[in-house]
C-alpha positions in Angstrom: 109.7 87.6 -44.1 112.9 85.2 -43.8 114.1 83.4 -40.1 116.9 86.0 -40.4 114.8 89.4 -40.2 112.8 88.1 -37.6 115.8 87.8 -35.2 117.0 91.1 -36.7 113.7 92.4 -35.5 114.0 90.9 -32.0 117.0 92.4 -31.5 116.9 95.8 -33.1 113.3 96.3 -33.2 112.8 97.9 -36.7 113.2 96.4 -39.9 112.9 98.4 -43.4 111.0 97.1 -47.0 112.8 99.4 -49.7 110.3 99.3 -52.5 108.0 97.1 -51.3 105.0 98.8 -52.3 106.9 101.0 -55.0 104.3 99.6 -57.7 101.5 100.5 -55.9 103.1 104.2 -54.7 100.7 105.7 -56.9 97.5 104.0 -56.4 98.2 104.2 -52.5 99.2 107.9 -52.8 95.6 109.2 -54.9 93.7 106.7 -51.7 95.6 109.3 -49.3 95.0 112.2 -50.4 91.2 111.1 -51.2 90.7 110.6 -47.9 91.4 113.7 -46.6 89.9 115.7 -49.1 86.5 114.0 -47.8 87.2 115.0 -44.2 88.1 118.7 -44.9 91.9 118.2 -46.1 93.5 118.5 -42.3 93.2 118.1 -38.6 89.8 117.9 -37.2 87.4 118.9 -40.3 89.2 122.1 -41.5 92.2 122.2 -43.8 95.9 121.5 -43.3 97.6 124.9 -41.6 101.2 123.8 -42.2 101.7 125.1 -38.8 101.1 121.4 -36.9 100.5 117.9 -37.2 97.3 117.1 -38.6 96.4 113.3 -37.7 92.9 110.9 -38.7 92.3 108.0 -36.9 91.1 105.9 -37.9 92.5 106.0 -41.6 93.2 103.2 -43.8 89.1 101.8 -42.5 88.2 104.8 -44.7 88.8 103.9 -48.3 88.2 100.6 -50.1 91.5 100.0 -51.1 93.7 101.4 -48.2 91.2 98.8 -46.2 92.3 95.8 -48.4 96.1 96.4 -47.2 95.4 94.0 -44.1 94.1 91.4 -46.9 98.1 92.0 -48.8 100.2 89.0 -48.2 103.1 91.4 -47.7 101.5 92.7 -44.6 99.9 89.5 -43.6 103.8 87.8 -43.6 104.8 90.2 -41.5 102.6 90.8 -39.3 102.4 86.4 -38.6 106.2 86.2 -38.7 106.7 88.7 -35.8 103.0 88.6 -33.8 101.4 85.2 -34.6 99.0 84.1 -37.8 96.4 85.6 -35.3 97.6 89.2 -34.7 95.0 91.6 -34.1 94.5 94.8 -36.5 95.3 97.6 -33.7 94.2 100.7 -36.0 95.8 103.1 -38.5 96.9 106.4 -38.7 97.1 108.9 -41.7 99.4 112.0 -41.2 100.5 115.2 -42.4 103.5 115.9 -40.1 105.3 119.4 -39.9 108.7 119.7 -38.9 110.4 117.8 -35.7 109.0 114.8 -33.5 111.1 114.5 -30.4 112.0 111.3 -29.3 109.0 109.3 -28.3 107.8 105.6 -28.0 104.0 104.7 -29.0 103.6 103.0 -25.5 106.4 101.7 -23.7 104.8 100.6 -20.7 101.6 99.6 -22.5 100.3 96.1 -22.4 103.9 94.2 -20.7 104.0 90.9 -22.2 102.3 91.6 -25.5 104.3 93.0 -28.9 102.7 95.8 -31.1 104.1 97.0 -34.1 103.8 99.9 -36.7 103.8 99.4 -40.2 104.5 102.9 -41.8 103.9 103.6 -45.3 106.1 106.6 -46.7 104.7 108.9 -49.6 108.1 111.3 -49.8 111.2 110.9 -50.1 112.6 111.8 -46.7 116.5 112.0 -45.6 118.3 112.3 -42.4 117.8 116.0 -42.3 114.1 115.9 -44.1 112.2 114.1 -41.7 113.0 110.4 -42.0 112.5 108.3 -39.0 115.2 107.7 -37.0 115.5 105.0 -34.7 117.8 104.3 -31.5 118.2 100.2 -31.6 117.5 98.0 -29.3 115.2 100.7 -27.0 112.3 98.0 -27.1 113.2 95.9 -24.8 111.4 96.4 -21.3 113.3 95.8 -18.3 116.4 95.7 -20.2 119.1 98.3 -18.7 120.2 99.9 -21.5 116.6 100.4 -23.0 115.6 101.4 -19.5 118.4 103.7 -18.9 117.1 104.9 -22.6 114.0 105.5 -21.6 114.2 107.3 -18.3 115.5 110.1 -20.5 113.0 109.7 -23.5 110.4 109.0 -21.7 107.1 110.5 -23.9 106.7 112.8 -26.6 107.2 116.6 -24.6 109.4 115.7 -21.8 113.0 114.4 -23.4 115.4 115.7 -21.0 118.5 115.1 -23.5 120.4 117.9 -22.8 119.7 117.8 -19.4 120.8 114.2 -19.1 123.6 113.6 -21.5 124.6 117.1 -22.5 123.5 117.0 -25.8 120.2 118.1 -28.1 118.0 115.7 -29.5 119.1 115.6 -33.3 122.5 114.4 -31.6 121.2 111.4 -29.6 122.9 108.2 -31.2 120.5 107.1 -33.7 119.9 105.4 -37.2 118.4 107.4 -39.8 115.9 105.3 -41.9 116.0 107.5 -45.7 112.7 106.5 -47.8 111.4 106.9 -50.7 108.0 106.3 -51.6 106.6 102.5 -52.3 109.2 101.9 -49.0 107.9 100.2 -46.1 109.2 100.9 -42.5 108.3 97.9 -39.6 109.1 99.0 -35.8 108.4 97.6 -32.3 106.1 100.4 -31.0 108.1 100.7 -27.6 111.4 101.4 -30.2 112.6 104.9 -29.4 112.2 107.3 -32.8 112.2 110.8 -34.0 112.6 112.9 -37.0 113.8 116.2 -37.7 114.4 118.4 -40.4 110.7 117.6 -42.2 108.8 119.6 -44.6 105.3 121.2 -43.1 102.9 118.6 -44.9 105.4 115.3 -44.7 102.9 112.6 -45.8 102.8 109.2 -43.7 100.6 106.7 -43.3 100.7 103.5 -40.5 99.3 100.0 -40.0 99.2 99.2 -36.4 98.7 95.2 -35.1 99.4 93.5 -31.8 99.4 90.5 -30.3 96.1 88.3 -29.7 95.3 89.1 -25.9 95.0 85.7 -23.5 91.6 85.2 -22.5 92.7 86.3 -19.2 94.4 89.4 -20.1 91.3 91.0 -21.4 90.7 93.7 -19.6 94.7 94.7 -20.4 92.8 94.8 -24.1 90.3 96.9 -23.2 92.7 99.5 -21.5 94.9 99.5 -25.0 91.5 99.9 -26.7 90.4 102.9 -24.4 93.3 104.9 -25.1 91.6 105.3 -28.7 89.2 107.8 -27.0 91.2 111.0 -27.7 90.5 110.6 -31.1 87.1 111.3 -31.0 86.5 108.2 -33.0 83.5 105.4 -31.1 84.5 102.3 -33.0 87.5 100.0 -33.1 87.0 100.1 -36.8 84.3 101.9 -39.6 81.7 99.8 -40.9 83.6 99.4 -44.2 86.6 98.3 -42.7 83.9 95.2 -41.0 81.4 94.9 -43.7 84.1 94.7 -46.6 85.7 92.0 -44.8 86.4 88.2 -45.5 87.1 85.2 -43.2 90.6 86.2 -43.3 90.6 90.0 -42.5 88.0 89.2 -39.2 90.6 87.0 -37.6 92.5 90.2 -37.2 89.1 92.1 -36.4 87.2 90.0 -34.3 88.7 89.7 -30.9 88.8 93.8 -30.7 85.3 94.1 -31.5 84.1 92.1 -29.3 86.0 94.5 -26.4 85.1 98.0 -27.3 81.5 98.3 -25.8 83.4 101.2 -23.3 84.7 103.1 -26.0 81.9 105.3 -26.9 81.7 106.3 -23.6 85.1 107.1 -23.4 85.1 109.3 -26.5 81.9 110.8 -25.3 84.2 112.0 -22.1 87.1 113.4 -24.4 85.0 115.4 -26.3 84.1 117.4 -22.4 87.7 117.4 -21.9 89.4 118.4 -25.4 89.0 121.2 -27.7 90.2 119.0 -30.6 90.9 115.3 -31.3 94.6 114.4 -30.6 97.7 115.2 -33.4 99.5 112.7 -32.0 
């Protein structure tokens, strides 16, 4: 990470690694793919219909080596240069996407005052019209009037009112298309406005998620961004490997979230009365 992609950052709220992993594509690719063969290749136990989303969280807790990424200087630059040396590990999220995601933030009004990002790790190529993220600039910033005005049109995932609003469908909303290959490496502010359209039905993704430490006297704004975990159906922050495999440097980014999450069982325990499946999303 240089000075001048930090202030890119700022300002745009993405920032894109071409190749950064491209020696370990491989390696990283066989971890994937292990991983969901040992939870029943898809969404929720049972195998990948190529009709929706399938999602696992958590993901990269679940394999030795996907787990050592937070140990990678690559990720640990990044995620000091834009969130502090003491950023927290959020959680990950391994995908098999099918076709369009409207336009969407991953918490806009979540946790004011505090920056969380997404790392996201590509393992196809993917073009403007194949499912690459695209990204609308500068939609980060709260309270800001043109990512404000942004927003009140692209509010969450389901309700875009594009066409209603500015007379046009959502693969036309002004945008920057973000074409990877694998080995590339995507960073964006999770408030950032994206989409893709265009994908294949088993468009391979993975993401690193990591936040800002929380004040001592912001923690029970932690403990609301670690509750909305529950509809995953998962009762930890993280899986014992992800906590037993780790050294002095790997708990800094650990520690503060486990010592926070004594409601989350409970929680799940609630979304599993509620929901007929762990969330896609």
């Amino acid at each position: 990470m240089t000075e001048q992609e930090a202030r890119f950052f700022d300002v745009f709220g993405y920032l894109t690694f071409p190749g950064l992993f491209a020696r370990e594509s491989e390696e990283i690719t066989e971890a994937f793919e292990a991983v969901w063969a040992e939870h029943g290749g898809g969404h929720n136990q049972r195998p990948h219909d190529h009709e929706r989303n399938s999602a696992l969280l958590p993901f990269i807790d679940r394999h030795p080596y996907l787990c050592s990424l937070l140990d990678d200087e690559r990720v640990e630059s990044i995620g000091a240069a834009l969130l502090g040396e003491d950023f927290n590990y959020m959680s990950s999220d391994g995908n098999y996407f099918v076709g369009d995601t409207v336009w969407h933030s991953d918490g806009y009004q979540r946790a004011p005052g505090y920056r969380s990002i997404k790392l996201a790790f590509y393992l196809d190529t993917v073009g403007r019209d194949s499912g690459c993220l695209r990204v609308v600039p500068g939609s980060q910033e709260m309270g800001d009037s043109y990512a404000e005005g942004v927003h009140k049109t692209i509010a969450t995932s389901g309700s875009n009112r594009t066409e209603q609003d500015w007379g046009i469908p959502g693969t036309d909303v002004p945008a920057l298309a973000l074409e990877a290959e694998p080995g590339d490496l995507v960073v964006f502010n999770h408030r950032l406005k994206h989409a893709s359209f265009g994908g294949s039905t088993s468009r391979r993704m993975f993401t690193i998620n990591l936040q800002q430490r929380f004040l001592e006297q912001d923690e029970e704004l932690l403990r609301e961004c670690i509750a909305s975990l529950a509809g995953f159906w998962y009762e930890s922050v993280y899986t014992p490997l992800m906590v037993q495999s780790a050294g002095p440097g790997r708990m800094r980014h650990l520690e503060q979230r486990l010592a926070h999450a004594d409601h989350l069982p409970r929680l799940v325990a609630k979304a599993r009365q509620e929901m007929s499946e762990p969330s896609r999303f």
